[in-house]
Backbone as CSV, one residue per row, in Angstrom:
resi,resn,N_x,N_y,N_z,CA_x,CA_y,CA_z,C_x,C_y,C_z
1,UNK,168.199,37.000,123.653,166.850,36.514,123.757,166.851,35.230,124.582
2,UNK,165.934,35.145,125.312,165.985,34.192,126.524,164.990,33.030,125.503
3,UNK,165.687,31.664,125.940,164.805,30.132,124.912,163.803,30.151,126.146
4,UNK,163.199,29.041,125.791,162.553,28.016,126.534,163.341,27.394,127.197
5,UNK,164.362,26.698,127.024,164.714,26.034,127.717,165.620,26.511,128.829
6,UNK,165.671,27.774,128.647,166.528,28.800,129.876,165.317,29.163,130.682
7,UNK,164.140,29.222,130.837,163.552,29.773,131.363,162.747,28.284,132.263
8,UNK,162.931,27.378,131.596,162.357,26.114,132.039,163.805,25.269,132.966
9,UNK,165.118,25.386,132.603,165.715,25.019,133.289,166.116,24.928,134.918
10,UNK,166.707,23.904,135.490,166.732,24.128,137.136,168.282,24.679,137.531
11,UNK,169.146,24.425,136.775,170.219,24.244,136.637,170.594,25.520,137.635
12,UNK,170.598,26.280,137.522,171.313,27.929,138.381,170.671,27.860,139.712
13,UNK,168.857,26.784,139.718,168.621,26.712,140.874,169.068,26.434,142.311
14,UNK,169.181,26.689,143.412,169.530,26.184,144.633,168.885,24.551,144.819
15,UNK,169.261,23.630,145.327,168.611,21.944,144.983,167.591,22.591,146.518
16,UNK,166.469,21.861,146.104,165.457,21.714,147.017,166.266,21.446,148.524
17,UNK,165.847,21.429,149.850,166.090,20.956,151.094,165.402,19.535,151.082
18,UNK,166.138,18.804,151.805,165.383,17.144,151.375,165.160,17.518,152.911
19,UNK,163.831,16.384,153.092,162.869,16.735,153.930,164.094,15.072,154.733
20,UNK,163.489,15.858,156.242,164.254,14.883,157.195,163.197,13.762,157.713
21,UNK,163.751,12.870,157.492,162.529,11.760,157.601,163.363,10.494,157.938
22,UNK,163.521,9.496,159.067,163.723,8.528,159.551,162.972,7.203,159.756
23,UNK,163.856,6.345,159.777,162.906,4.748,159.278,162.133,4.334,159.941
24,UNK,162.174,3.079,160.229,160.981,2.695,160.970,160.955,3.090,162.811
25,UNK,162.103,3.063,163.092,162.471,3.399,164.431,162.041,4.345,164.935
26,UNK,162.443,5.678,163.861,162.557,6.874,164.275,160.874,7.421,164.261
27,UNK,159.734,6.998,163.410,158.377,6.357,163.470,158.244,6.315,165.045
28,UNK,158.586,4.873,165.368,157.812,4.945,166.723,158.351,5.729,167.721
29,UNK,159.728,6.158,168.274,160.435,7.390,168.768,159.000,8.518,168.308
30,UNK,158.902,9.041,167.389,157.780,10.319,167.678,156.656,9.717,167.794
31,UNK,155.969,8.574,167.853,154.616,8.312,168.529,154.734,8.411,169.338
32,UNK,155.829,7.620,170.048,155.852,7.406,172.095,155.854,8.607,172.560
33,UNK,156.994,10.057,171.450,157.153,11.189,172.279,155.819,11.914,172.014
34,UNK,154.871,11.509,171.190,153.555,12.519,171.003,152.856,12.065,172.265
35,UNK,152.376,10.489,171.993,151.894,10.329,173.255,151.963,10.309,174.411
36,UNK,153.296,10.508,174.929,153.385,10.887,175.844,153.518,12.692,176.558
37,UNK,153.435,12.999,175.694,152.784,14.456,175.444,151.267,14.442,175.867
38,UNK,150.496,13.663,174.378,149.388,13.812,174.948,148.993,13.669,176.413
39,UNK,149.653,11.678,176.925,149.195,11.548,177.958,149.085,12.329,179.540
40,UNK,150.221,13.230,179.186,150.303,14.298,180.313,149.596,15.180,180.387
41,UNK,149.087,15.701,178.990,148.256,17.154,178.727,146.698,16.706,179.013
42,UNK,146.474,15.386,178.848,145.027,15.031,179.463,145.048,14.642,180.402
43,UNK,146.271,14.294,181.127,145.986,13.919,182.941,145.938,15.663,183.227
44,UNK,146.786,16.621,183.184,146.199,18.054,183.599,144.917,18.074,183.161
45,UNK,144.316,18.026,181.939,142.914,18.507,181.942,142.030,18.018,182.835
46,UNK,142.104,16.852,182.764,141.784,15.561,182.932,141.433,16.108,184.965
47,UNK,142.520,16.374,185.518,142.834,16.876,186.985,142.142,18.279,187.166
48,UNK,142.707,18.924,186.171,141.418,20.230,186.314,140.089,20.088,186.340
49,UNK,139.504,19.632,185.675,138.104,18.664,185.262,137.452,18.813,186.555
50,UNK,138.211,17.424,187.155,138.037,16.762,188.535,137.394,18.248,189.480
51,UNK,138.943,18.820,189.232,138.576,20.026,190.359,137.317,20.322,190.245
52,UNK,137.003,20.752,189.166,135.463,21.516,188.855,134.596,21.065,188.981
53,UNK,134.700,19.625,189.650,133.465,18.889,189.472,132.945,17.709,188.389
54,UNK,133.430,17.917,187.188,132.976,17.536,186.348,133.949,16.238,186.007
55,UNK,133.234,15.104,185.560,133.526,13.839,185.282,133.532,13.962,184.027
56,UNK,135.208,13.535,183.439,134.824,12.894,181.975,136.095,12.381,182.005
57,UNK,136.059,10.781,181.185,136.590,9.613,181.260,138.121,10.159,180.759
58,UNK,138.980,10.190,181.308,140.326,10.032,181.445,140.413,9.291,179.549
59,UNK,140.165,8.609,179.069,140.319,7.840,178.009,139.991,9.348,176.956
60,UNK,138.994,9.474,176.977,138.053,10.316,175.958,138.975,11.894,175.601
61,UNK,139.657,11.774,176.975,140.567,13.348,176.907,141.801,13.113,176.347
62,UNK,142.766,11.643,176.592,143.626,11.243,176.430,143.670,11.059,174.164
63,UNK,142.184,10.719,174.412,142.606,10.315,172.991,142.142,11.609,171.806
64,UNK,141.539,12.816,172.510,141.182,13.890,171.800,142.848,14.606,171.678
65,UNK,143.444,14.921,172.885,144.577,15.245,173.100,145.653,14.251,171.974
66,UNK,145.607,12.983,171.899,146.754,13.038,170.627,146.419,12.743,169.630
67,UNK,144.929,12.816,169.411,144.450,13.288,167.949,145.333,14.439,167.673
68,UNK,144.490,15.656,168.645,144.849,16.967,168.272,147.121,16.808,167.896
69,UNK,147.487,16.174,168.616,148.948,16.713,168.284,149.531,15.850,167.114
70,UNK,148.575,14.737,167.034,149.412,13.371,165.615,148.692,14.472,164.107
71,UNK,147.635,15.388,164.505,147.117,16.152,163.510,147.889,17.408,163.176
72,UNK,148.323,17.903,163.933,149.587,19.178,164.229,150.589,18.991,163.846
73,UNK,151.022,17.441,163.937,152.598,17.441,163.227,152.499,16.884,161.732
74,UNK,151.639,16.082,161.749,151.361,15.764,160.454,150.774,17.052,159.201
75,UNK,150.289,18.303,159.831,150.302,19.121,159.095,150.971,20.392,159.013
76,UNK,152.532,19.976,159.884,153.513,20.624,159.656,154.388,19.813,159.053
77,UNK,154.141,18.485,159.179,154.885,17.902,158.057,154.608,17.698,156.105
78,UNK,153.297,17.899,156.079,152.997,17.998,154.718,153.143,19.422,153.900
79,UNK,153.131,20.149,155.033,153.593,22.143,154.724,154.160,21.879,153.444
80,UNK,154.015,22.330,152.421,154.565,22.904,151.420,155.552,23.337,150.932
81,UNK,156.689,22.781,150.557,157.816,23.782,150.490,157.565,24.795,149.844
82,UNK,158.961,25.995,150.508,158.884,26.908,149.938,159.356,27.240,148.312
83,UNK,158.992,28.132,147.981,159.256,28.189,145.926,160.727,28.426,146.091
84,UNK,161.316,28.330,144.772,162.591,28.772,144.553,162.944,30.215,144.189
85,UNK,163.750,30.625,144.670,164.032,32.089,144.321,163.723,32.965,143.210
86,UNK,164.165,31.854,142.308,163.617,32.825,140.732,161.998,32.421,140.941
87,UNK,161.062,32.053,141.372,160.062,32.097,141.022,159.364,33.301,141.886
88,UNK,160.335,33.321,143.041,160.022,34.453,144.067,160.132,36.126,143.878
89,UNK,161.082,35.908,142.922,162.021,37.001,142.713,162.204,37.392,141.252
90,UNK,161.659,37.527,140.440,162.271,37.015,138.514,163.524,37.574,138.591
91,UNK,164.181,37.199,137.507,165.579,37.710,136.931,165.052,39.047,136.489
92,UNK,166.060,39.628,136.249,165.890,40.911,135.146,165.393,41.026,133.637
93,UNK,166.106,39.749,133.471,165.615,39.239,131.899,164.068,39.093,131.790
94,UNK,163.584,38.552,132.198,162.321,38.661,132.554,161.094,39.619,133.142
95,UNK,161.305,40.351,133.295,160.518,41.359,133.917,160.801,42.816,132.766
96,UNK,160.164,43.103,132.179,160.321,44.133,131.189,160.597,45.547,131.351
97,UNK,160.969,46.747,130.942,161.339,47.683,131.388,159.923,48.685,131.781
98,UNK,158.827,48.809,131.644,157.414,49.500,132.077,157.637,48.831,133.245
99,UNK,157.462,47.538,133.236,157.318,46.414,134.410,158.591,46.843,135.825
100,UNK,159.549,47.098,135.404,161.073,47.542,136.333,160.384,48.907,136.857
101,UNK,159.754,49.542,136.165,159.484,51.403,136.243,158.488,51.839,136.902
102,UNK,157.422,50.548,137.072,156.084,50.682,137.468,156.097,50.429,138.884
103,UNK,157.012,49.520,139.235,157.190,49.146,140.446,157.927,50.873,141.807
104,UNK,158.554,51.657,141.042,158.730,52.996,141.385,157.895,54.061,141.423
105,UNK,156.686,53.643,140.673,155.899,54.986,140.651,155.231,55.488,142.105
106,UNK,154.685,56.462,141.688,154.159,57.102,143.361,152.812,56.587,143.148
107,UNK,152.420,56.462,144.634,150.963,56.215,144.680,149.912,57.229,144.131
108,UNK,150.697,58.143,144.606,149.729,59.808,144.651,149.533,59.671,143.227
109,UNK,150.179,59.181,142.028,150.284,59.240,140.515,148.438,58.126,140.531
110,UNK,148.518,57.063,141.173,147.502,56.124,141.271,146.269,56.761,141.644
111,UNK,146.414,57.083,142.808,145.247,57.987,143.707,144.854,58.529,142.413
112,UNK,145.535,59.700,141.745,144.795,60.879,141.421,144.246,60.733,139.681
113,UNK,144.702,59.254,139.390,144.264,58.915,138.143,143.014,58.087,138.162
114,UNK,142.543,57.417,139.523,141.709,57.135,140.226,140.570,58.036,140.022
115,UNK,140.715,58.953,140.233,140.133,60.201,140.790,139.572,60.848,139.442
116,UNK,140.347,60.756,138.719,140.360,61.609,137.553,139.382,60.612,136.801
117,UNK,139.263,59.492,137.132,138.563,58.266,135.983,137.211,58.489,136.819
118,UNK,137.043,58.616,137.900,135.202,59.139,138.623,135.112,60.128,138.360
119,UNK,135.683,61.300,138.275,135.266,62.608,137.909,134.785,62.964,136.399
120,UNK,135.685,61.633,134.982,135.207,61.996,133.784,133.921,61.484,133.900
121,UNK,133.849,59.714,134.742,132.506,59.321,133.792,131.438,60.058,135.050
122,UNK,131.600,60.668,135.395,130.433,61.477,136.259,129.775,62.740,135.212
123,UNK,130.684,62.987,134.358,130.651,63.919,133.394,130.126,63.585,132.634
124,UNK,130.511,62.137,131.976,130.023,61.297,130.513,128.582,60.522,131.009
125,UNK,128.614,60.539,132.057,127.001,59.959,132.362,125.809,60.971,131.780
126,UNK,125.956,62.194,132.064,125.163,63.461,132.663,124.248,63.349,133.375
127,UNK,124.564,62.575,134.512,123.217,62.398,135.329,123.396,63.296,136.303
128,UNK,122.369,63.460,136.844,122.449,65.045,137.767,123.178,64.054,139.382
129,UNK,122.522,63.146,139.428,122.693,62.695,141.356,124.147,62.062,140.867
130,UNK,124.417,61.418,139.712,126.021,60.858,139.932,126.860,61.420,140.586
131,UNK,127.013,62.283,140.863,128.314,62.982,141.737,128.021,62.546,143.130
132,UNK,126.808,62.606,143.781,126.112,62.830,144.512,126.275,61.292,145.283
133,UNK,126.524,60.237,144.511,126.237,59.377,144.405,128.042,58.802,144.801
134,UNK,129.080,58.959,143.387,129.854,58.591,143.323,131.369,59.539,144.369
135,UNK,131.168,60.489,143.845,132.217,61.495,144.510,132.280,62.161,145.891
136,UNK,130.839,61.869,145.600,130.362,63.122,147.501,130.859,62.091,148.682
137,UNK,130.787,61.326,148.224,131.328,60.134,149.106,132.485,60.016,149.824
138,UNK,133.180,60.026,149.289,134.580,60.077,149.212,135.454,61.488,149.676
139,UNK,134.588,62.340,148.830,135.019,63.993,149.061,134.782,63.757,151.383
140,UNK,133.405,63.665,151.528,132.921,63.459,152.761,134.104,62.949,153.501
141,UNK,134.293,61.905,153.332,135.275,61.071,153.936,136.584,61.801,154.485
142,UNK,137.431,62.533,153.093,138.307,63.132,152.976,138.145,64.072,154.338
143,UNK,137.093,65.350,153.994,136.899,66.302,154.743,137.057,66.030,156.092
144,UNK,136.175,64.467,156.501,136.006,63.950,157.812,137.288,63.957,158.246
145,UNK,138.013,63.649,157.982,139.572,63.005,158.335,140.451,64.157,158.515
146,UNK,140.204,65.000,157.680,141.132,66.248,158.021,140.888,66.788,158.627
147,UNK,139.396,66.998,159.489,138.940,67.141,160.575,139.124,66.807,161.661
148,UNK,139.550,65.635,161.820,139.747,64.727,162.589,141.272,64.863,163.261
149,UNK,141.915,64.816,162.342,143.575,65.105,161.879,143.873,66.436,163.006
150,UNK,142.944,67.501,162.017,143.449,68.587,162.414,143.030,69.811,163.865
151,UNK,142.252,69.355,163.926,140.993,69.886,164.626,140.708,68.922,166.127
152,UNK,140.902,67.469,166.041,140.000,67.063,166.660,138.977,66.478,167.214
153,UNK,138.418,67.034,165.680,136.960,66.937,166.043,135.858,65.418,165.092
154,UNK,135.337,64.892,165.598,134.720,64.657,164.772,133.233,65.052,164.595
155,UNK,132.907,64.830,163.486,131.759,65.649,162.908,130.277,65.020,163.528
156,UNK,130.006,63.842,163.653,129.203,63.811,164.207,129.075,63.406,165.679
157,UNK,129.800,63.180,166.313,130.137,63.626,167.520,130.088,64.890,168.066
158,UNK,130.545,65.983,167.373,130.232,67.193,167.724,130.237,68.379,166.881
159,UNK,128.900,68.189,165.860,128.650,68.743,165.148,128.982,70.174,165.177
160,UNK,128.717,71.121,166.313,128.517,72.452,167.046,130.230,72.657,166.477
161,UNK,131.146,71.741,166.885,132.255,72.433,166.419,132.987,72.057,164.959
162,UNK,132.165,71.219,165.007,132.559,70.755,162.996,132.126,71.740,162.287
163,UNK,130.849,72.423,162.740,130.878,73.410,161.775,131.367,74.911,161.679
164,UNK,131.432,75.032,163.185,132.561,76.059,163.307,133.830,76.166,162.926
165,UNK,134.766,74.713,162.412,135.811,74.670,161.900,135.963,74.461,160.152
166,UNK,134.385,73.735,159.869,134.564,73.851,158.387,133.955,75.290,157.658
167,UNK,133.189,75.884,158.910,132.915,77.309,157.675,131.372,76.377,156.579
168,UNK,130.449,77.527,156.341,129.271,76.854,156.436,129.313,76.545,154.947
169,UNK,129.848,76.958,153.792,130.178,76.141,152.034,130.257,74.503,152.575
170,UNK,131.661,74.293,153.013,131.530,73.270,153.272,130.868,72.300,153.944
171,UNK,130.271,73.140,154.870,129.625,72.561,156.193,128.648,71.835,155.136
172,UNK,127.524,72.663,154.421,126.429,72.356,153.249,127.136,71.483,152.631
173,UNK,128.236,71.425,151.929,128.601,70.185,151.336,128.095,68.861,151.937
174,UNK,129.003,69.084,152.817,129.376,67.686,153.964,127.766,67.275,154.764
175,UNK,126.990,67.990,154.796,125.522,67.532,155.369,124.167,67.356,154.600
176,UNK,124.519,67.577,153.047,123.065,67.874,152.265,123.756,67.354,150.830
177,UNK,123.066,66.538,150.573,123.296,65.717,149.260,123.250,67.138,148.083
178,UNK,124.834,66.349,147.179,124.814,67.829,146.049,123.545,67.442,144.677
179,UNK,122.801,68.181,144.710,121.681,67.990,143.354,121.959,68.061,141.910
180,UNK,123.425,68.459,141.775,123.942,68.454,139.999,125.504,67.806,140.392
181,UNK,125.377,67.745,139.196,127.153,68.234,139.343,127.924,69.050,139.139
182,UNK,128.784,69.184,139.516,129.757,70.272,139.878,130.794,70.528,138.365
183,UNK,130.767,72.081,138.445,131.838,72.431,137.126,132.981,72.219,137.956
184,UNK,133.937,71.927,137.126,135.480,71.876,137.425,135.876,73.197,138.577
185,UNK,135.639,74.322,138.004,136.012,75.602,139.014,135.424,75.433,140.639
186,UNK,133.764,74.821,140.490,133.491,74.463,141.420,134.153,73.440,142.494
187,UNK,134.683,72.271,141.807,135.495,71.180,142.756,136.730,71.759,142.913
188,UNK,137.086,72.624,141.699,138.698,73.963,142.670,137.914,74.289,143.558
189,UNK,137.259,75.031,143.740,136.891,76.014,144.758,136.679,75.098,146.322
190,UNK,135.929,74.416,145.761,136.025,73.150,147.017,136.948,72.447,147.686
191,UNK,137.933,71.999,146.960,139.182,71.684,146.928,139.659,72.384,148.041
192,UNK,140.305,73.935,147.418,140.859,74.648,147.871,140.082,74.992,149.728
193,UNK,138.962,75.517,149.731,138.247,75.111,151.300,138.598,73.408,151.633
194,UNK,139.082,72.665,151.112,138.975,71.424,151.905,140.766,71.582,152.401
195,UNK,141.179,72.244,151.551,142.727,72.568,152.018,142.882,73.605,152.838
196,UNK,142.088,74.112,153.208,142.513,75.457,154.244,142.148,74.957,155.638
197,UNK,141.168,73.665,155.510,140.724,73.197,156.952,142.064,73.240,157.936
């Protein structure tokens, strides 16, 4: 059994990276080299400007220019370190066995439990347009794509052959809102035409 104080400890940790930082010297060394960065990057603008015609004070560009870069390093210097591994990563001890198992499952297991949770309460509602509403949607979508996929085609782009490739059950699906909902045999049956596309 894992304490508190194993789980709170640093001890197994890697020690932080100490941030590189120099005294007073090394201070003005990166002002002179910013500004003189800047001062070059606003004599180009500064010269392009000119070209174009347009006047603006050599000063005004000079000092937007090492705003912009004393702001750039200073907020690559406050960046955040990065976390430590175990916080990135848990141990084993920690992470439970559903938790180890869940991380393997298939999506398709997700999708279709998804699926299965709109199809009951479409049922448990009994409202006639819910399907209509919740599922047709989606079903649409599906159809579109395998259309698309397989065929070509898309549907409203060129209807003339969308419906020559879905066959007219579906075609009615896919263009006219469904007015009930559908028995189970019915969404087989549908199904199965959405799989033969």
């Amino acid at each position: 059994m894992t304490t508190l104080d194993d789980l709170l400890g640093y001890e197994d940790e890697e020690p932080e990276p100490e941030r590189t930082g120099g005294g007073f010297d090394s201070a003005w060394w990166w002002l002179a080299k910013v500004a003189l960065v800047a001062a070059f990057a606003a004599f180009l603008v500064w010269g392009l400007l000119r070209l174009g015609g347009l006047s603006v004070p050599y000063v005004l560009i000079f000092m937007v220019s090492l705003v912009a870069r004393i702001l750039l390093r200073l907020l690559r210097w406050i960046d955040p370190r990065p976390l430590p591994r175990t916080l990135v990563r848990p141990s084993g001890e920690l992470v439970s066995e559903d938790q180890a198992n869940a991380s393997h499952s298939d999506g398709l297991v997700m999708a279709t439990a998804r699926w299965d949770t709109r199809l009951s309460w479409v049922k448990l509602q009994q409202d006639k347009g819910q399907f209509a509403r919740t599922v047709q949607p989606k079903l649409v979508e599906i159809i579109d794509e395998r259309l698309r996929l397989r065929h070509g085609v898309i549907r409203t782009a060129d209807p003339d052959r969308a419906r020559a490739a879905l066959g007219e059950p579906l075609w009615d699906f896919v263009t006219a809102p469904v007015t009930r909902n559908l028995t189970p045999r019915e969404i087989a049956g549908l199904i199965a035409l959405m799989e033969a596309i």
